[in-house]
matplotlib code that plots the C-alpha trace (Angstrom):
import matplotlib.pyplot as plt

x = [-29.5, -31.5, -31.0, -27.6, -28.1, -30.5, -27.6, -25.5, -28.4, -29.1, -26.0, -25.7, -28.9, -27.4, -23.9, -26.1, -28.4, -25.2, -23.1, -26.6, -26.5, -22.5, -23.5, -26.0, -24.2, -21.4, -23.3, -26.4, -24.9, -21.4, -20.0, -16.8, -15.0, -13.7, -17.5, -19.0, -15.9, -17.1, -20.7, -18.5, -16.6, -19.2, -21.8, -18.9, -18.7, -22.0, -23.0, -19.7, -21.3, -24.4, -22.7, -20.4, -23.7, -25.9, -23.6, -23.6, -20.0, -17.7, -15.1, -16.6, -17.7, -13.8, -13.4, -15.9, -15.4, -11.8, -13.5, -15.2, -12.2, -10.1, -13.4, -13.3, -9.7, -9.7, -12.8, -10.1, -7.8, -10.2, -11.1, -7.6, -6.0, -3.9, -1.9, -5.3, -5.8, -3.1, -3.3, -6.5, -4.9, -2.0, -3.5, -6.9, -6.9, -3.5, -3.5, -6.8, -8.8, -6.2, -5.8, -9.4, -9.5, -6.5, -8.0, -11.8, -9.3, -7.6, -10.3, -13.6, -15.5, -16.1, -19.6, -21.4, -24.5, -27.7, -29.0, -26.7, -26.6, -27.4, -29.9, -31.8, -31.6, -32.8, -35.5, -33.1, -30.8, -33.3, -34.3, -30.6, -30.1, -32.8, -32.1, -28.1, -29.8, -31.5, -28.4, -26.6, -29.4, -29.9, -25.8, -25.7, -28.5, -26.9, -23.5, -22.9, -21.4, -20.4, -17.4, -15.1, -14.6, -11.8, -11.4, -8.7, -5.8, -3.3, 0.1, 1.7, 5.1, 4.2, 1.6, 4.0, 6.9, 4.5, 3.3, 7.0, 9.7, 8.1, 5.7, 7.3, 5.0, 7.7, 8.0, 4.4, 4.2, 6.9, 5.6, 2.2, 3.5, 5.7, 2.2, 0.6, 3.3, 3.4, -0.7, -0.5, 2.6, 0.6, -2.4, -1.4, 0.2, -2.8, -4.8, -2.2, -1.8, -2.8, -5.8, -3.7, -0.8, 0.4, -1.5]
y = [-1.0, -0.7, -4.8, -3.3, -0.7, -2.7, -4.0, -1.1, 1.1, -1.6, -1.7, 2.4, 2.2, -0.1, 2.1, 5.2, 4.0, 2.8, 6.1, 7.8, 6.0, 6.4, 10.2, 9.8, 7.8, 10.7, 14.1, 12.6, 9.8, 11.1, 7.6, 7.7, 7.4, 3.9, 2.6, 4.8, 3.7, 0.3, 0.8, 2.5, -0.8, -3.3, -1.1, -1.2, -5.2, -5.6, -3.7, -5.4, -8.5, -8.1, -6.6, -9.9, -12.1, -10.0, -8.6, -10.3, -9.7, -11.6, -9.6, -7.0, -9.9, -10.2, -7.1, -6.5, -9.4, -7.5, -4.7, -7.0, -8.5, -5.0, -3.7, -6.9, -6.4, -3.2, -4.6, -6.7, -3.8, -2.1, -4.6, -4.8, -7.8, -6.4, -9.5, -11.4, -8.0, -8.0, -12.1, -11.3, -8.3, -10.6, -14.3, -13.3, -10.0, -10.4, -14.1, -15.4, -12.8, -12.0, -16.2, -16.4, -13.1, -14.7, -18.1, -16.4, -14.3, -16.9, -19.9, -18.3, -15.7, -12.5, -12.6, -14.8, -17.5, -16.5, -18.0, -17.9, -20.8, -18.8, -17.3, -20.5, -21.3, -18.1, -19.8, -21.7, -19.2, -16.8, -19.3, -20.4, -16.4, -16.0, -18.8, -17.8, -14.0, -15.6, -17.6, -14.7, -12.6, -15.2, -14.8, -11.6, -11.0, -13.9, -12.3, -10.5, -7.3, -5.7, -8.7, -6.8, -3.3, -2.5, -4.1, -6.7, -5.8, -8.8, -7.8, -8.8, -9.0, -11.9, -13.5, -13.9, -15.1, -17.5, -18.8, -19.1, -19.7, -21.1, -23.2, -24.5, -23.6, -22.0, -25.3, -26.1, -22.1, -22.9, -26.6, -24.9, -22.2, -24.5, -26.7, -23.1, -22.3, -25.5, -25.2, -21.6, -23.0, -26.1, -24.2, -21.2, -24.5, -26.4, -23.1, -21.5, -25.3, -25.3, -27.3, -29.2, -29.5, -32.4, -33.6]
z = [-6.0, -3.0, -2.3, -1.8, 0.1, 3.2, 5.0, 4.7, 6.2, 9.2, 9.9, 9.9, 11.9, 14.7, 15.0, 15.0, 17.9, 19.9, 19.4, 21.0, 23.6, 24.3, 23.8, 26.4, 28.5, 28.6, 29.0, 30.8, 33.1, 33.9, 32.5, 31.7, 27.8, 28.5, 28.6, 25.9, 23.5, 24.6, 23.7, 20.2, 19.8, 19.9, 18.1, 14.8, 16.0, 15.7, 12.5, 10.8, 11.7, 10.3, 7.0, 6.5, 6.9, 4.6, 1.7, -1.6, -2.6, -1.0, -0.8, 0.8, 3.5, 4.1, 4.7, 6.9, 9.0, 9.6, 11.0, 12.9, 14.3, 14.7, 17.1, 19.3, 19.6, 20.9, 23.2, 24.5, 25.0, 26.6, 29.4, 30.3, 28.0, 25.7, 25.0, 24.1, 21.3, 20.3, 19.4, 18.0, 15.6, 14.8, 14.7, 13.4, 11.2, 10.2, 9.4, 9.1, 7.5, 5.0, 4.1, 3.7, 1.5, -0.5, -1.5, -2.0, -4.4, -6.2, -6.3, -6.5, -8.7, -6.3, -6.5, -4.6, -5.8, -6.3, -3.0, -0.3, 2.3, 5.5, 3.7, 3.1, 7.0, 8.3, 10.4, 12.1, 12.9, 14.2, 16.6, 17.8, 18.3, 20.5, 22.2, 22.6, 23.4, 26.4, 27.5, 27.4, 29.2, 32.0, 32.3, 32.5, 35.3, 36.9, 37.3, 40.5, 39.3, 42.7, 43.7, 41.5, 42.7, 39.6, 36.6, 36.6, 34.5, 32.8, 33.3, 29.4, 30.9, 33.2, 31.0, 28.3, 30.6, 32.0, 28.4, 27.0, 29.6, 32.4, 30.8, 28.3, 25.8, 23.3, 21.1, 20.9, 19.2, 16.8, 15.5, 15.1, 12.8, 11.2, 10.1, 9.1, 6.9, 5.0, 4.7, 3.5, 1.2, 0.1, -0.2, -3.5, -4.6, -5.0, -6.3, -8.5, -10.8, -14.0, -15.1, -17.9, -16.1, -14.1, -11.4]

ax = plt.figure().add_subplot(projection="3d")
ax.plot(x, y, z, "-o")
ax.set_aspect("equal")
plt.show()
């Protein structure tokens, strides 16, 4: 029980700590919402995350990793690229994340082995995160915040004209869903045969 209930308090923990600083960030700083909802987003981004790599059932992994998703999409939003959320809501939450929940679903036992295999390289991961941590940092400090007095906002009407008329990108979209279709088809084919049936 309480193996159980670690991640789901560390991940409480990290929202928590995030949404007091968002508070603080409001009442003490005289920030505005759009940042504090952006300390909000990646907080539930962050505690998702760490609930998809540390639960044991997998299909409460699944589900969490859509949360994940559904918080960096409104990230996106929030920054001022709508058409990339909304990709990442349609491609990502609505296609992805429900494909992988559907074959965990239909090939797999919803609980997961005894020893997980992230679990087994924990050494190694805690070194590549500090390491991507510090890239990150040294990008960060690196970054000169002042050239950009307002925050750049993608007009979706022009974007998507420029992506599907103008560019020519329309038939490359259309023979790429084409090939996902005939994998998603192909794929419940292969998992719904029977085991004496014909090959």
């Amino acid at each position: 029980m309480l193996r159980t209930l670690v991640p789901i308090l560390i991940a409480a923990a990290i929202l928590g700590m995030v949404t007091g600083i968002a508070a603080l960030m409001i009442v003490l700083l005289g920030q505005d919402w759009e940042d504090a909802l952006l300390w909000l987003l990646a907080a539930v981004m962050i505690g998702s995350a760490v609930l998809v790599v540390t639960m044991r059932d997998i299909i409460r992994c699944g589900l969490a990793m859509i949360v994940c998703f559904g918080a960096l999409a409104g990230i996106y939003v929030l920054i001022g690229a709508p058409l990339i959320g909304a990709a990442q809501v349609i491609v990502y939450i609505g296609a992805i994340s429900v494909l992988i929940l559907f074959a965990i679903m239909l090939t797999q036992t919803k609980d997961a082995p005894r020893v997980l295999v992230f679990q087994t390289q924990s050494a190694a991961a805690a070194v590549a995160s500090i390491i991507i941590a510090i890239v990150v940092a040294l990008a960060i400090t690196a970054t000169d915040w002042g050239e950009l007095p307002q925050r750049v906002r993608l007009d979706t009407d022009e974007l998507s004209r420029l992506l599907f008329t103008e560019g020519g990108n329309l038939l490359p979209f259309e023979v790429i869903g084409v090939l996902l279709l005939a994998a998603v088809v192909g794929g419940v084919f292969l998992a719904k045969r029977e085991p004496g049936g014909p090959p």
